[in-house]
N, C-alpha and C positions, 0 to 999 in steps of 0.2 A: 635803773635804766639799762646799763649793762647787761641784767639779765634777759629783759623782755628782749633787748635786737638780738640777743642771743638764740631767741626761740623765733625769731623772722623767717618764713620759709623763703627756700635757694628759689632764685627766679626761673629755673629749669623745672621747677616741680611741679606747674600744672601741664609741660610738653610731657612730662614721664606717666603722668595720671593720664592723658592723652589716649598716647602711646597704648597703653595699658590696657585701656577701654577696647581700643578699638584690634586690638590683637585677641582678646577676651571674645569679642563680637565676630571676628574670622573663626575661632576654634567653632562658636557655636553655630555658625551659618554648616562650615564645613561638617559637623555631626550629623545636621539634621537635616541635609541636602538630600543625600541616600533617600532618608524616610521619605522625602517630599515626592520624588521618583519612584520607588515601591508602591507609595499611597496612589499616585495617577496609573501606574501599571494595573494596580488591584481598581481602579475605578474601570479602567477600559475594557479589563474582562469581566466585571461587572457589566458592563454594558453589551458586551456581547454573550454573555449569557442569558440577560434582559431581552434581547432581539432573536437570540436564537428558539429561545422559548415560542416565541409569536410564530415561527416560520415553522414550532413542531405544531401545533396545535393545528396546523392550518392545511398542513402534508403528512405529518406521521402520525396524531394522537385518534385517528378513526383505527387503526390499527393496535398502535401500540400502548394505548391508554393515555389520560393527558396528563401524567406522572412518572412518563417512559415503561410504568408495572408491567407491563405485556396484556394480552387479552389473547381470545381464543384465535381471532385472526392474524397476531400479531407475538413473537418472543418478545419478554423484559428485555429493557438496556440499559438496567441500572447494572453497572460494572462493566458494560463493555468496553468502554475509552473511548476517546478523542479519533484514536486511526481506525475503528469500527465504521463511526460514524464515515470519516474521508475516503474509507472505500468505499463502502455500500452505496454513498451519494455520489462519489465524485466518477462510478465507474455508472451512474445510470441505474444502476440495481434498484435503489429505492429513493422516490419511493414508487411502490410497484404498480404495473398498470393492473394483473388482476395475479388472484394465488394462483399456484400450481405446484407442480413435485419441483421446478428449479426456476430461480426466479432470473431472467438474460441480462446480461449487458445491455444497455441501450443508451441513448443519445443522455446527456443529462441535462437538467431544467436549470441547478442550480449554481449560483457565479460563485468564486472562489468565496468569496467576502463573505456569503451566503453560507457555503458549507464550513468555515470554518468557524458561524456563531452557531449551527447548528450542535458543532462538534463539540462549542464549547458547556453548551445547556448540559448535552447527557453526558459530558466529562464530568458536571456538577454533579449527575445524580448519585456516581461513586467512582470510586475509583479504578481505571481498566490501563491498557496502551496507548502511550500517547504517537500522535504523528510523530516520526521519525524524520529526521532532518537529511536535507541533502549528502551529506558526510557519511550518515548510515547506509543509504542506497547506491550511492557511486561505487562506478567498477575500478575506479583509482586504487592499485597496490591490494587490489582483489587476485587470490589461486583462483584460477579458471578452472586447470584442470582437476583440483579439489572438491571444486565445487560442481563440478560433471561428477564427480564420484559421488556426493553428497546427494546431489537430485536424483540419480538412477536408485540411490538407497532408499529414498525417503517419498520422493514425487513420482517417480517413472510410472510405476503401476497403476497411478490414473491419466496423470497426461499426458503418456506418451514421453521417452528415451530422450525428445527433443522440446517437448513442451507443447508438442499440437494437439493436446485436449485426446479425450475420448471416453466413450459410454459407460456408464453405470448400471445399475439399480434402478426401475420402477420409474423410468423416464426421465432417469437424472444424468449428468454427465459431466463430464469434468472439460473448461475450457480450454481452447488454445490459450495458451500465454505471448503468441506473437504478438507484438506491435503493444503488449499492456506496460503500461507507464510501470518503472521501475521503482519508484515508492508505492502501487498500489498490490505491487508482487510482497515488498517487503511487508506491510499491512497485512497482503489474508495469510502469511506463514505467521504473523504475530497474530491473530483475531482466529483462524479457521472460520471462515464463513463458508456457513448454508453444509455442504459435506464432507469439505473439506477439514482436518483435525489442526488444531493451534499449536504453532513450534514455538513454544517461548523460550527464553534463552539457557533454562536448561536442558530442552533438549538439542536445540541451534543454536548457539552463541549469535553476535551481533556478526562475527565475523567470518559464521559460516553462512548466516542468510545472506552476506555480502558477495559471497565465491557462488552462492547458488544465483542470483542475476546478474553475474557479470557473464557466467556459466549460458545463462538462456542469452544475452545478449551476444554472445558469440556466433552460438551455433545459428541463430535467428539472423542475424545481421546479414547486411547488405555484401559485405567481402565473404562468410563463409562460403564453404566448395564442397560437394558430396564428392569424395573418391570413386562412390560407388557408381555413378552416371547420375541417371533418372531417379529420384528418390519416390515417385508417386506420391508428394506432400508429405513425405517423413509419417505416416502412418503404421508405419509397422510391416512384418510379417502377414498380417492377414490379408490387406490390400495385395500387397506385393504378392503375395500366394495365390487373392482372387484373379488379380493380373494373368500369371502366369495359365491358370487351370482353363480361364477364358478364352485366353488369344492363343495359347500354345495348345489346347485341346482343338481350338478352331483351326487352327493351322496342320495340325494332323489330318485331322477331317478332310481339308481344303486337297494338301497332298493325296491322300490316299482315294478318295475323288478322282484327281487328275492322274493317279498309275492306273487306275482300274479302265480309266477312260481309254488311255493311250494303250494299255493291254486287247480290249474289246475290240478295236480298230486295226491292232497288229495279224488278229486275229482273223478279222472279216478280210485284208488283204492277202 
């Protein structure tokens, strides 16, 4: 008899087994939380790659095939990335009303929500650049003046010392960069769309493409000042030159006109 009470469990022993269970039950909820959020994260780009697909088929795949492969009217976008997709759509580019040597800016059709399943489909077909986050494109703790050294290195010789765009090749041209949204600048230095060449970040770092539009948002913006007066829209030497050949050629003209006049009459009196 002594022995069996001996073996009586302590009346604490099923709050300890309790106890036990239910701390056992916390580790494993908190393991498999994470998974359960990854899981709905990879459903919802599932879904937008789901949706984005339907919006290609319906806008891009007369062009670009309905596999992104490219076709004769259309380049492949398999590799191009996510930020490909957000300029081309988000600046109006595409998708395009008809071909030509350069395809414009224009109004764009599609809502954010829109361009961003877009972007998710041909992000699926491989691997490219993805949109760049606000962080990346702010002029926060951006070299201005680095990055004026950097663009006249790199950009100047098609858009212009200030960024007002200008002529190419065979009907093409390179735009103004006023007033273009500062992640859609960071985008075509990551992508080089249409004639433009792609600066990836071996040959621009993140934090020189940063100096380069803090750079155009200076000299663009609302507070800069030309030392010089009259800028004739920051176009250059040629303008400025046709300026000058026009009205100061005409103004000689004008002069020498009125001495010959006032000679001929000094004369006749």
């Amino acid at each position: 008899m002594k022995k069996l009470s001996a073996r009586r469990r302590h009346p604490l022993a099923a709050l300890v087994v309790l106890l036990f269970a239910l701390a056992v039950t916390g580790g494993l909820y908190a393991a498999f939380a994470p998974a359960d959020k990854a899981q709905a994260d990879d459903t919802a780009q599932s879904l937008a790659v789901k949706e984005g697909k339907k919006l290609f088929a319906v806008g891009c795949a007369s062009c670009h095939g309905t596999g992104g492969q490219g076709t004769s009217d259309g380049p492949s976008l398999v590799g191009v990335g996510a930020a490909a997709v957000d300029f081309q759509v988000g600046t109006g580019r595409m998708p395009a009303q008809q071909p030509g040597a350069q395809v414009p800016r224009k109004k764009n059709i599609y809502t954010n929500a829109q361009i961003d399943q877009l972007a998710a489909y041909v992000a699926s077909l491989g691997p490219g650049p993805s949109v760049p986050s606000k962080e990346q494109y702010s002029a926060d703790g951006a070299d201005i003046g680095k990055g004026g050294e950097l663009f006249r290195t790199n950009c100047a010789q098609c858009h212009n010392f200030t960024g007002k765009g200008g002529a190419l090749t065979d009907g093409k041209f390179a735009p103004t960069l006023e007033g273009v949204d500062p992640k859609h600048i960071y985008e075509a230095m990551e992508t080089g769309p249409q004639n433009m060449p792609s600066f990836g970040d071996g040959s621009l770092s993140k934090e020189n493409k940063k100096d380069i539009i803090a750079y155009l948002g200076a000299v663009n913006g609302d507070e800069s000042e030309s030392p010089g007066g009259l800028d004739l829209g920051g176009l250059g030497p040629v303008s400025e030159g046709l300026f000058g050949y026009i009205f100061g050629l005409g103004a000689l003209i004008a002069v020498a006109i009125w001495v010959a006049a006032r000679t001929t009459k000094a004369k006749k009196s």
